[in-house]
FIKOLZA-1660 file (N, C-alpha, C; in steps of 0.1 Angstrom, whole numbers, plus 5000, padded with zeros to 4 digits):
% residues 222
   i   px   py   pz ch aa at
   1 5008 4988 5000  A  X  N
   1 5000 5000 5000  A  X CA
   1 5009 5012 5000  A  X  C
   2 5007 5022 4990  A  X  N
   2 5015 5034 4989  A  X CA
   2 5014 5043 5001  A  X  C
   3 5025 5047 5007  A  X  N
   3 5024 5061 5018  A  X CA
   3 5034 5068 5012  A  X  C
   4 5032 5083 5018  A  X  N
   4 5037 5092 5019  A  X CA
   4 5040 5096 5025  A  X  C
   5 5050 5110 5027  A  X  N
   5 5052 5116 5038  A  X CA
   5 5053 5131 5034  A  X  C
   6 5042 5143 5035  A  X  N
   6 5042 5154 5030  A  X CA
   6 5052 5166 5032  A  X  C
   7 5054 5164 5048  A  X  N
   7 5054 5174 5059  A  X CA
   7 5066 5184 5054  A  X  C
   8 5077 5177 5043  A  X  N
   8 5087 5184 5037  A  X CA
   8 5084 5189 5024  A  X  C
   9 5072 5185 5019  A  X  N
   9 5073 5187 5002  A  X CA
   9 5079 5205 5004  A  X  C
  10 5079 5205 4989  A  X  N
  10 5086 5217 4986  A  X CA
  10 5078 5223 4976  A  X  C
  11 5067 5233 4977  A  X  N
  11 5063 5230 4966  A  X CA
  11 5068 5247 4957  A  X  C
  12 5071 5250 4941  A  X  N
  12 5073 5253 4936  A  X CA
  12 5065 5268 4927  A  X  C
  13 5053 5263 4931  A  X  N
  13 5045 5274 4920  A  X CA
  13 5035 5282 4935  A  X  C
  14 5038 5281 4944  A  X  N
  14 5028 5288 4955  A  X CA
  14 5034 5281 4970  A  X  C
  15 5029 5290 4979  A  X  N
  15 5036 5285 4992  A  X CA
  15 5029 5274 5002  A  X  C
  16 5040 5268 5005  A  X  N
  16 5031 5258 5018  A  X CA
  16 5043 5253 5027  A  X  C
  17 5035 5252 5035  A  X  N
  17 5039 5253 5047  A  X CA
  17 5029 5239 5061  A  X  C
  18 5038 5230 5071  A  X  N
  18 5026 5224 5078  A  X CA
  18 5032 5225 5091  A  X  C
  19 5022 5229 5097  A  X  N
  19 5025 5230 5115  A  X CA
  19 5017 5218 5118  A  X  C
  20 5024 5213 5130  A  X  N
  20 5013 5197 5134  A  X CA
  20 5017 5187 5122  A  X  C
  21 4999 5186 5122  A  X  N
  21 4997 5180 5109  A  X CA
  21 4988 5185 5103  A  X  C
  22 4987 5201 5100  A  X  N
  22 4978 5205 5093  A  X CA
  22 4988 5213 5077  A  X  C
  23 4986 5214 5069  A  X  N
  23 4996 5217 5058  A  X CA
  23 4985 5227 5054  A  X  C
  24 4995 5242 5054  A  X  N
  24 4988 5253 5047  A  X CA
  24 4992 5256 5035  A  X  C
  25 4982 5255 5021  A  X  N
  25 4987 5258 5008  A  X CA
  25 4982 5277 5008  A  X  C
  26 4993 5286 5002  A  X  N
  26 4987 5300 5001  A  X CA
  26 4997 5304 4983  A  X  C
  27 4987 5308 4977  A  X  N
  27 4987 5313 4965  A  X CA
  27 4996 5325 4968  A  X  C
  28 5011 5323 4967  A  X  N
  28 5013 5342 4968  A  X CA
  28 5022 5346 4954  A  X  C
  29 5009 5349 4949  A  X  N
  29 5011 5362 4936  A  X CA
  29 5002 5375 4938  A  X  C
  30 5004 5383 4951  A  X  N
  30 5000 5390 4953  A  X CA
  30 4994 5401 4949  A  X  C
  31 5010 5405 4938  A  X  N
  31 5005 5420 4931  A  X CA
  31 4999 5415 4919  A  X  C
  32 4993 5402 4917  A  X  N
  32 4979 5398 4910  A  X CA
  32 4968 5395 4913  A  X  C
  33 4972 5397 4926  A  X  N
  33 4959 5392 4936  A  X CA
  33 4954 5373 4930  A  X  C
  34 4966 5370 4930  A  X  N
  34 4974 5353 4939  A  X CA
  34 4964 5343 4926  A  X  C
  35 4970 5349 4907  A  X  N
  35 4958 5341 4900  A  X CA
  35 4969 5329 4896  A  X  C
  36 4961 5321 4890  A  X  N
  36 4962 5305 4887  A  X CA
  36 4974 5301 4871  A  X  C
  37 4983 5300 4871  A  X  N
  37 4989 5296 4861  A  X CA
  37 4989 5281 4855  A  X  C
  38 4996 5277 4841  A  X  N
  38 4990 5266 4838  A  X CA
  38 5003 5261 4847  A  X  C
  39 5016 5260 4853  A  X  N
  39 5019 5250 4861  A  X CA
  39 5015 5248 4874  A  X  C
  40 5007 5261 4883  A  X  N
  40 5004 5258 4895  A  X CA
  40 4989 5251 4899  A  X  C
  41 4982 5253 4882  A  X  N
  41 4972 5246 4881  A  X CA
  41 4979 5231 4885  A  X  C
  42 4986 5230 4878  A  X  N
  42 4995 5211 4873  A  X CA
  42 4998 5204 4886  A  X  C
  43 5003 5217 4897  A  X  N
  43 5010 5213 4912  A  X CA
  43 5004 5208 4918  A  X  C
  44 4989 5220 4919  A  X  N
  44 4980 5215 4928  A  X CA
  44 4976 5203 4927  A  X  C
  45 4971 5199 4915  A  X  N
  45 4966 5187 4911  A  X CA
  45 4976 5175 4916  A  X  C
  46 4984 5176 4909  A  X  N
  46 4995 5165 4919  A  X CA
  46 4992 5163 4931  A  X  C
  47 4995 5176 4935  A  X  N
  47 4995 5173 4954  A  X CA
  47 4983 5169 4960  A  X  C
  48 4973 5174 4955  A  X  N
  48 4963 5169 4960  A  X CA
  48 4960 5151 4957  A  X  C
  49 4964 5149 4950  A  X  N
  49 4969 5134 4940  A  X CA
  49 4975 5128 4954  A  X  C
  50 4985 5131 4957  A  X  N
  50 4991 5125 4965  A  X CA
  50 4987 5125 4980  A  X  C
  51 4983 5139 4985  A  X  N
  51 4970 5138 4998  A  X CA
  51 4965 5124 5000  A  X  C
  52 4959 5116 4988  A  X  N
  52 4954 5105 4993  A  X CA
  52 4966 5091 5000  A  X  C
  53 4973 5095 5000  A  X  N
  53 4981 5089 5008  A  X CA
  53 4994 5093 5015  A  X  C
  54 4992 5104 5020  A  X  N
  54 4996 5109 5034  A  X CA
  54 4994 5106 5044  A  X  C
  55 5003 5099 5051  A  X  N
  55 5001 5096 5063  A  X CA
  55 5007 5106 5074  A  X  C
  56 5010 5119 5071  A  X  N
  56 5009 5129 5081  A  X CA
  56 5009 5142 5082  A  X  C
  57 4997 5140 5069  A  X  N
  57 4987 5154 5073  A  X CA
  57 4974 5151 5072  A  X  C
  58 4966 5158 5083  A  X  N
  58 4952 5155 5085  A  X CA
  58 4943 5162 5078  A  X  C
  59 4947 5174 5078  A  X  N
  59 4938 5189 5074  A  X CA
  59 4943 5197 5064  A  X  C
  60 4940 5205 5054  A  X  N
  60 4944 5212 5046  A  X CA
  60 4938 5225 5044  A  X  C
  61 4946 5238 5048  A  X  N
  61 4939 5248 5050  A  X CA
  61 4946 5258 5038  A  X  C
  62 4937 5261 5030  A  X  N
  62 4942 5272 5017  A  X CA
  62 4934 5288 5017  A  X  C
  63 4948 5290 5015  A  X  N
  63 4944 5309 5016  A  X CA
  63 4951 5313 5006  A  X  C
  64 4952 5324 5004  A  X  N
  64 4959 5338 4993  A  X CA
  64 4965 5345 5003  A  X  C
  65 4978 5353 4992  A  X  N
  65 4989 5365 5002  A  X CA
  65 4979 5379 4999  A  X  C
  66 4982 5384 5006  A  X  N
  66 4980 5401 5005  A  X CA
  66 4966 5410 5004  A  X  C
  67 4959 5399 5010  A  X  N
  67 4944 5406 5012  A  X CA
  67 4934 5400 5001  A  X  C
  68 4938 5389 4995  A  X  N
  68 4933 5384 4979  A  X CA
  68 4932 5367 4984  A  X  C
  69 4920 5359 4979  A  X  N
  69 4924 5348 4976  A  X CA
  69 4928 5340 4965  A  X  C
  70 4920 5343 4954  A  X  N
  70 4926 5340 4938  A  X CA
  70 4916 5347 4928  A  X  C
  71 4921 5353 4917  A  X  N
  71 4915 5360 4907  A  X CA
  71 4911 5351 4898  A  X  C
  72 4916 5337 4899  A  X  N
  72 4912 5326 4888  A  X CA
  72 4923 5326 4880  A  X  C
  73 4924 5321 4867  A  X  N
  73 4933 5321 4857  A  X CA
  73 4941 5335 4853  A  X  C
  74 4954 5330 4854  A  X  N
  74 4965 5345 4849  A  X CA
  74 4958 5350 4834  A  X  C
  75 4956 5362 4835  A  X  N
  75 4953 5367 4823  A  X CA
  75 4964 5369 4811  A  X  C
  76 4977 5372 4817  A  X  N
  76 4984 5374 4811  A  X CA
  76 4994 5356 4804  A  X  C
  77 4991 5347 4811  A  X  N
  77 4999 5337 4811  A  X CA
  77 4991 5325 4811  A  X  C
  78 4976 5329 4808  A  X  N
  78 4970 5318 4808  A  X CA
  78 4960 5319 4798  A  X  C
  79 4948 5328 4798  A  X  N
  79 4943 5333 4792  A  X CA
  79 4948 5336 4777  A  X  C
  80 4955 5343 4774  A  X  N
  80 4963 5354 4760  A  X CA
  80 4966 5335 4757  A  X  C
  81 4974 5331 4758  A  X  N
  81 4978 5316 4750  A  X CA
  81 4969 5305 4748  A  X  C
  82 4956 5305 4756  A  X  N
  82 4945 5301 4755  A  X CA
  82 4940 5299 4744  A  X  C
  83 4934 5315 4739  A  X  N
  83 4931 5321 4725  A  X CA
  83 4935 5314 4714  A  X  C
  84 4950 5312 4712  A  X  N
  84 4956 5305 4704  A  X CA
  84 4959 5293 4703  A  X  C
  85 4955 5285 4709  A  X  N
  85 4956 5269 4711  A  X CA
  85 4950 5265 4702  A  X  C
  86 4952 5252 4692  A  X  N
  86 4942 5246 4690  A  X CA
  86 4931 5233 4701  A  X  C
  87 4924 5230 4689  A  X  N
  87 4913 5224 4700  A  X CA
  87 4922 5211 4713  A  X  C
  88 4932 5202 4704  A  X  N
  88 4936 5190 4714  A  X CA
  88 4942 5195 4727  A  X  C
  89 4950 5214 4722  A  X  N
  89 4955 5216 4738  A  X CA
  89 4948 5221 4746  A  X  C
  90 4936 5231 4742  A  X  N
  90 4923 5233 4748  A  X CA
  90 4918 5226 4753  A  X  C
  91 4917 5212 4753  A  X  N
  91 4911 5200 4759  A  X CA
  91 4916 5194 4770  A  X  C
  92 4934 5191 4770  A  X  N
  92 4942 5192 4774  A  X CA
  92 4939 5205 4789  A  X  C
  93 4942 5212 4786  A  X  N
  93 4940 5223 4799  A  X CA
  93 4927 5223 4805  A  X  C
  94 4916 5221 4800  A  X  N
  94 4904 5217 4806  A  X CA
  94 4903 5209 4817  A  X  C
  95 4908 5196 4811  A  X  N
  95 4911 5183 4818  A  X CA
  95 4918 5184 4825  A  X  C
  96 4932 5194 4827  A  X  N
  96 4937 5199 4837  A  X CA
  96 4930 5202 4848  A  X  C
  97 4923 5214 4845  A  X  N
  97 4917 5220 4857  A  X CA
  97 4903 5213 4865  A  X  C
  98 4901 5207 4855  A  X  N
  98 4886 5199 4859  A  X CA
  98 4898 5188 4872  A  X  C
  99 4906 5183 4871  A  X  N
  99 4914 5170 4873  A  X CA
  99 4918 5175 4887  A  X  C
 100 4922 5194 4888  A  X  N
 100 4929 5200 4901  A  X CA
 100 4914 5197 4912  A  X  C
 101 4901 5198 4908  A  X  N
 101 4889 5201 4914  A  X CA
 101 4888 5188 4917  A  X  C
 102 4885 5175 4914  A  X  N
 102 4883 5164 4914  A  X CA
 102 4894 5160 4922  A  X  C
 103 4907 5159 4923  A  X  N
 103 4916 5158 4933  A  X CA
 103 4916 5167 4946  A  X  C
 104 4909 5173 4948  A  X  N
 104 4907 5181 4958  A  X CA
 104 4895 5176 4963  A  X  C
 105 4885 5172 4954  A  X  N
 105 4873 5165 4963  A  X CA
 105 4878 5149 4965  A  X  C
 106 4886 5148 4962  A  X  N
 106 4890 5131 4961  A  X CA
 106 4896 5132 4975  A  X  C
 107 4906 5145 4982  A  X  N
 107 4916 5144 4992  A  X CA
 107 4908 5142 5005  A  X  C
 108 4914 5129 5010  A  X  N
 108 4901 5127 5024  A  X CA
 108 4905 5139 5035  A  X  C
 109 4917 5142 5033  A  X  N
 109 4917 5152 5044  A  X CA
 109 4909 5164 5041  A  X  C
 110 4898 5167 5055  A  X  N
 110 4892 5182 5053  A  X CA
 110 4902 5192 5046  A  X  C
 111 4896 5197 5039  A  X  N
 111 4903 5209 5035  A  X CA
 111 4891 5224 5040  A  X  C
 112 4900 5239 5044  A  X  N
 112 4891 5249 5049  A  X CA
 112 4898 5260 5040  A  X  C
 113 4891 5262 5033  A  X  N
 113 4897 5279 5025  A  X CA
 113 4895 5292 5037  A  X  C
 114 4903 5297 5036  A  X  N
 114 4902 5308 5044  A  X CA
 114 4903 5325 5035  A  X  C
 115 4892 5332 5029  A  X  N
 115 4892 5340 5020  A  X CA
 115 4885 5349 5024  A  X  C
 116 4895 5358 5018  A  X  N
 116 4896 5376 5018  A  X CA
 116 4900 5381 5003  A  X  C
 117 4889 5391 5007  A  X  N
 117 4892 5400 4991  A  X CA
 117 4879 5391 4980  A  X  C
 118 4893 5389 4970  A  X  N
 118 4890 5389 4955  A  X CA
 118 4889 5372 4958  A  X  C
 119 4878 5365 4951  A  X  N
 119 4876 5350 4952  A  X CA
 119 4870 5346 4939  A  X  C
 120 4875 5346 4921  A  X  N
 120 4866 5345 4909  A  X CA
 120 4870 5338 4902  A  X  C
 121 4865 5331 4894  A  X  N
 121 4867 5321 4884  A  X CA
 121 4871 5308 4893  A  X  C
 122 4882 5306 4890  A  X  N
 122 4892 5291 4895  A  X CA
 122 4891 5294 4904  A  X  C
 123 4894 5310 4912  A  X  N
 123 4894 5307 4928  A  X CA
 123 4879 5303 4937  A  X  C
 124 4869 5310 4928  A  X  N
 124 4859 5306 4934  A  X CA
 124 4860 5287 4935  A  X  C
 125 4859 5283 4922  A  X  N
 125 4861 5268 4921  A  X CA
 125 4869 5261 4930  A  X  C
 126 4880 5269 4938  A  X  N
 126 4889 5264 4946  A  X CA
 126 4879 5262 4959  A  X  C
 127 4877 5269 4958  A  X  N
 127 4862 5277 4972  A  X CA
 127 4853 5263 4974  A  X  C
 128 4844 5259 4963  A  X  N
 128 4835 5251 4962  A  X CA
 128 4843 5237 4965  A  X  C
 129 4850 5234 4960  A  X  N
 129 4862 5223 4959  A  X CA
 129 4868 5219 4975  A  X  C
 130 4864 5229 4980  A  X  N
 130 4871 5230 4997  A  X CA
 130 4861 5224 5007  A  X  C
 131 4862 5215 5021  A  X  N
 131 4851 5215 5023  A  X CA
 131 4844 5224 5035  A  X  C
 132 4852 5237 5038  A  X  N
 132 4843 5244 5046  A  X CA
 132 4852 5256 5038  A  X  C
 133 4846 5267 5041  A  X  N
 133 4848 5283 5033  A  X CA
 133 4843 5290 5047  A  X  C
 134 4854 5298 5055  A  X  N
 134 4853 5310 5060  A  X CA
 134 4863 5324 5051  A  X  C
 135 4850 5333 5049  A  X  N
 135 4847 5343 5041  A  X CA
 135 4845 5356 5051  A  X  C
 136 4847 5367 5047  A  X  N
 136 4849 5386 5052  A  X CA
 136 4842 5389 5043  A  X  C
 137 4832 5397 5054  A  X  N
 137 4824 5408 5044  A  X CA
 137 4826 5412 5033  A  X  C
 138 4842 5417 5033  A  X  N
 138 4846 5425 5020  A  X CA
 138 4853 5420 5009  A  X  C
 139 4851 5404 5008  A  X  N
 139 4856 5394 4999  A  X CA
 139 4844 5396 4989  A  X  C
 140 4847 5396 4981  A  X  N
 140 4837 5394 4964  A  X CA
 140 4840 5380 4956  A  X  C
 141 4828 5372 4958  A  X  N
 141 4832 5361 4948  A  X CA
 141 4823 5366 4935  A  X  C
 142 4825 5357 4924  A  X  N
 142 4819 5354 4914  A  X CA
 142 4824 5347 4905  A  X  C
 143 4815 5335 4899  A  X  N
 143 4816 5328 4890  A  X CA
 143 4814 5336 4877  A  X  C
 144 4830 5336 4870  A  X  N
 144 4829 5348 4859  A  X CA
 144 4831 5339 4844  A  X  C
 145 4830 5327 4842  A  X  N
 145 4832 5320 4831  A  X CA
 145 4823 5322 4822  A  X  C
 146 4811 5331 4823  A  X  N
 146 4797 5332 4815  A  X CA
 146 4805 5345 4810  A  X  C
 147 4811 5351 4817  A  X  N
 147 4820 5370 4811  A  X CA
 147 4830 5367 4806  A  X  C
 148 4833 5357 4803  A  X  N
 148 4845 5356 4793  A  X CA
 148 4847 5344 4779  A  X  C
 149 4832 5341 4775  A  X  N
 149 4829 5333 4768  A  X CA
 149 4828 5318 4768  A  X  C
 150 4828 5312 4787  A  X  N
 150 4830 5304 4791  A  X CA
 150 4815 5298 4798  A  X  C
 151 4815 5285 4798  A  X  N
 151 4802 5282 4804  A  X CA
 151 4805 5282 4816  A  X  C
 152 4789 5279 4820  A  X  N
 152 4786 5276 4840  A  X CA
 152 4790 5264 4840  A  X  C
 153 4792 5255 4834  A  X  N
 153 4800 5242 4837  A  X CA
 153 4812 5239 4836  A  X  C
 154 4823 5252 4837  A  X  N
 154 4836 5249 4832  A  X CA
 154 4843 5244 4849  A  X  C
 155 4847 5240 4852  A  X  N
 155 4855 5231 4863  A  X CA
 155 4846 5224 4872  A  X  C
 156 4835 5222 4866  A  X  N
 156 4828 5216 4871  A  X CA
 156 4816 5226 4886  A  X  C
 157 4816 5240 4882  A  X  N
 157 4807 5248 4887  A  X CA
 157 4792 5241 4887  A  X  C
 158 4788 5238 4875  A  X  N
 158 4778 5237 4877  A  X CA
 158 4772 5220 4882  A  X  C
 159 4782 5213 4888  A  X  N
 159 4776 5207 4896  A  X CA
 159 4780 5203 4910  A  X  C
 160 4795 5215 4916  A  X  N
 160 4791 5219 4928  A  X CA
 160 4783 5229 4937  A  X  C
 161 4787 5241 4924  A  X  N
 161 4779 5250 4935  A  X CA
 161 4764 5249 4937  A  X  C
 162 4753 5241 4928  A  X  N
 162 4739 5240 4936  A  X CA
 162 4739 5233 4950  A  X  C
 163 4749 5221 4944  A  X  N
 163 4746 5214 4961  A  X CA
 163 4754 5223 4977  A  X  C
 164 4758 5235 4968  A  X  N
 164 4764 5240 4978  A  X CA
 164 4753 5253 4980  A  X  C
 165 4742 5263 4976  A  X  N
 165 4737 5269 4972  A  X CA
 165 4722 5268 4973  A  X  C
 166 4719 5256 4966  A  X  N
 166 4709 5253 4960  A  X CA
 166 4705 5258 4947  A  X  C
 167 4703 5252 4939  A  X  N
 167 4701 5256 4922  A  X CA
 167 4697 5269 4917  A  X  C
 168 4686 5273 4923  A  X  N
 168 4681 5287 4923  A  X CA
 168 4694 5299 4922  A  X  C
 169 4701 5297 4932  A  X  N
 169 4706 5307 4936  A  X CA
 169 4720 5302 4925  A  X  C
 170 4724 5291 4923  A  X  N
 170 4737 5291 4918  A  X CA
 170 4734 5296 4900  A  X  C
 171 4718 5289 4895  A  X  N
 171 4715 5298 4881  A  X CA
 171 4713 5314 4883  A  X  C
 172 4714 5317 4890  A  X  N
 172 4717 5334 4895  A  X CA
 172 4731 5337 4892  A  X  C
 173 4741 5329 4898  A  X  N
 173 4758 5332 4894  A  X CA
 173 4758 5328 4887  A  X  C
 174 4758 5317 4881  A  X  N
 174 4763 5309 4869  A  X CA
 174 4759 5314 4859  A  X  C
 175 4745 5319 4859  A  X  N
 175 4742 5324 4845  A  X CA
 175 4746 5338 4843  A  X  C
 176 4745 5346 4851  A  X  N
 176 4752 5359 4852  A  X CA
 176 4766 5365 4856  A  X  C
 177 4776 5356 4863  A  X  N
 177 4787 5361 4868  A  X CA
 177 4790 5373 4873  A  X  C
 178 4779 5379 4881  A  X  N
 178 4777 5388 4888  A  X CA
 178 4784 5386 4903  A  X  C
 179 4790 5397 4906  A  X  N
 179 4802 5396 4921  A  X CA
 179 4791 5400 4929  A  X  C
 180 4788 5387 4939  A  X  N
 180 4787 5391 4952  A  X CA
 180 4792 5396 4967  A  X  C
 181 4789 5403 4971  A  X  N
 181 4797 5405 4988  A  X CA
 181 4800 5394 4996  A  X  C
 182 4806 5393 5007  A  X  N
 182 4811 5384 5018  A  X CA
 182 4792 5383 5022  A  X  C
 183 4784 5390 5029  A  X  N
 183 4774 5390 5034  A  X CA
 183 4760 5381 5031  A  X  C
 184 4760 5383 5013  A  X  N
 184 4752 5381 5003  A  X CA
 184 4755 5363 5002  A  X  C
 185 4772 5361 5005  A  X  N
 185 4778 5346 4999  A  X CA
 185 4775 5338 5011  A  X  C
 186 4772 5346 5027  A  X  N
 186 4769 5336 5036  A  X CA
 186 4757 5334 5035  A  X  C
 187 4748 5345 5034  A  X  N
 187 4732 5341 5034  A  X CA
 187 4730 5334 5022  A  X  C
 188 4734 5330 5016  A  X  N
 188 4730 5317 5001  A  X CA
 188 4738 5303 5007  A  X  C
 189 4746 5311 5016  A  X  N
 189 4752 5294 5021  A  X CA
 189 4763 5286 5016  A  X  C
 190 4767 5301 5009  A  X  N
 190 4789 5295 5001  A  X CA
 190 4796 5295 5016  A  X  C
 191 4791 5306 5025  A  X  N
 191 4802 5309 5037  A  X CA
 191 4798 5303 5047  A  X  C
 192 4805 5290 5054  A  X  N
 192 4800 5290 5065  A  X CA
 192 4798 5298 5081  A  X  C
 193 4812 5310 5078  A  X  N
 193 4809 5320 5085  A  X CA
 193 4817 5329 5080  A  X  C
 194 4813 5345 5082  A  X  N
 194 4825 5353 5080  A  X CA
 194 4832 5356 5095  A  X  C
 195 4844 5361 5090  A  X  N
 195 4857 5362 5101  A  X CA
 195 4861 5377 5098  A  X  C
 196 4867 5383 5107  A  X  N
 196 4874 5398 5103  A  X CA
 196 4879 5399 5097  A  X  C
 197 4891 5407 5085  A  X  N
 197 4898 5400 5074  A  X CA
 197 4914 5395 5082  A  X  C
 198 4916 5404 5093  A  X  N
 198 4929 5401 5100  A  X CA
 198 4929 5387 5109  A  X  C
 199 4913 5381 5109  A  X  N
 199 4917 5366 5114  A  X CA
 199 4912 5354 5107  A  X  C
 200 4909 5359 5094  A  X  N
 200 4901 5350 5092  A  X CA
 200 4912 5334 5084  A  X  C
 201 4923 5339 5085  A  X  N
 201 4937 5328 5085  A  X CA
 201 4936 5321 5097  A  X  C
 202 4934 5327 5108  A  X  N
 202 4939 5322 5118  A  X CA
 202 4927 5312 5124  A  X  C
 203 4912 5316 5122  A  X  N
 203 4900 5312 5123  A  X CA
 203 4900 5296 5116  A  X  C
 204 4904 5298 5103  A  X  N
 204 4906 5285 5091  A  X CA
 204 4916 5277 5100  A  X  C
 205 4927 5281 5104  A  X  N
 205 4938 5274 5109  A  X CA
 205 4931 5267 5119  A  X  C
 206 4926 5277 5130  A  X  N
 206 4917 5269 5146  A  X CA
 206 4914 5256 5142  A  X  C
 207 4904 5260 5129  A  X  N
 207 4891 5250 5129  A  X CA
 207 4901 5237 5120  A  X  C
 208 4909 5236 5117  A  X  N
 208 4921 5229 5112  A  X CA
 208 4926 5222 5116  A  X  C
 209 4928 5223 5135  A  X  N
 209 4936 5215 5146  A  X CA
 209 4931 5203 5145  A  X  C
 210 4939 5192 5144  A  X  N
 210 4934 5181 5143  A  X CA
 210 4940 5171 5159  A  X  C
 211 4922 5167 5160  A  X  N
 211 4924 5157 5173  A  X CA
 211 4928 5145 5169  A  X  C
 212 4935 5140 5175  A  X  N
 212 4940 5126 5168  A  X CA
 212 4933 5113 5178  A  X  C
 213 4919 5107 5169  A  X  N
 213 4919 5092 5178  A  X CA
 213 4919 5080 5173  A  X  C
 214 4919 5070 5174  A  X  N
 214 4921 5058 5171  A  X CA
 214 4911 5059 5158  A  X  C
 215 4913 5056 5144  A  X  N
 215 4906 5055 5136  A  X CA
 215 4901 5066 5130  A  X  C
 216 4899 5077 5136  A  X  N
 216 4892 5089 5127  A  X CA
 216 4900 5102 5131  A  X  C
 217 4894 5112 5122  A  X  N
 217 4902 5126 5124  A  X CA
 217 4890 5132 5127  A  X  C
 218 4890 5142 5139  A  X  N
 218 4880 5156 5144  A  X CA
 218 4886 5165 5143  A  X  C
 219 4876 5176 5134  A  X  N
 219 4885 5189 5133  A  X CA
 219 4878 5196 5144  A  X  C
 220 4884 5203 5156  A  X  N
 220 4881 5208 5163  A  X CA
 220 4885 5224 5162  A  X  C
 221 4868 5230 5167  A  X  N
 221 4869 5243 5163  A  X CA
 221 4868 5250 5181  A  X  C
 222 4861 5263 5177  A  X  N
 222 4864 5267 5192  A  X CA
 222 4851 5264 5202  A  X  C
% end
């Protein structure tokens, strides 16, 4: 049976870091407000690939540097080369990012996004992908693949966010890609709570602590 051992990876396209056994992944491309390239797309997916056999990390807590959690896809480095692709590498990158979302719902360890600011496109899908989201009033999500000639089904939006939402409300983003507030994203039920923006790292982390008993993991909160 394959194991692992995480606690030293190194990873290359974004930072992380594990105290205990909780491993914190943070997007820091700041003065972009922390967006998605085609290799850190590639990383994540690996790592989360390999999450399922870690034997010493429990919890997985992902944030953004500098007041941002992710703008989604680099415009400049992802997007602009997009355009020009033919169809087989367009498919190819698809299947990429569809593969980072599905490895992240695959990873048995909890994972808790902890987001501030800017949260759109891929980040939102990071969001959905995660399995708890503490969010700040002054975070803006939206599902913006409908504003850039993209469907509501691209990373597979449209069939987490109803079960996370309820359908009503997610054909509201999805068909529109309209930015909502922190306030607006708890009362539809994206956020499980908002946090100040100065704790809302530390909040994700709390609720991250992992109790250790014979057989199962509890994430204990406050």
């Amino acid at each position: 049976m394959k194991k692992v051992k995480l606690a030293d990876y190194k990873a290359s396209h974004f930072a992380y870091a594990v105290s205990g056994k909780v491993a914190t992944i943070t997007l820091n491309r700041p003065e972009r407000n922390n967006p998605l390239t085609f290799d850190s797309y590639g990383e994540l997916r690996d790592l989360f690939r390999e999450m399922v056999y870690a034997t010493d990390i429990k919890a997985v807590v992902f944030a953004g540097e500098g007041g941002n959690f992710c703008s989604g896809g680099d415009v400049h480095e992802i997007i602009g080369p997009l355009v020009k692709m033919a169809m087989p590498e367009l498919l190819e990158f698809t299947r990429m990012t569809g593969d980072m979302v599905k490895a992240m719902r695959a990873c048995p360890q909890p994972i808790i996004a902890a987001i501030d600011g800017v949260c759109t496109g891929a980040g939102a899908m990071i969001a959905c992908a995660s399995d708890l989201r503490f969010g700040t009033a002054r975070s803006k999500l939206a599902f913006l693949f409908v504003r850039v000639g993209l469907a509501g089904a691209d990373m597979g939006a449209c069939t987490l966010l109803p079960r996370l939402i309820g359908l009503s409300r997610a054909a509201d983003l999805l068909y529109t890609g309209r930015v909502i507030g922190g306030d607006e994203a708890e009362r539809f039920g994206f956020y499980n709570r908002l946090v100040d923006p100065e704790h809302v790292l530390e909040e994700a982390t709390a609720m991250a602590v992992v109790e250790k008993r014979p057989g199962e993991v509890t994430l204990v909160g406050h």
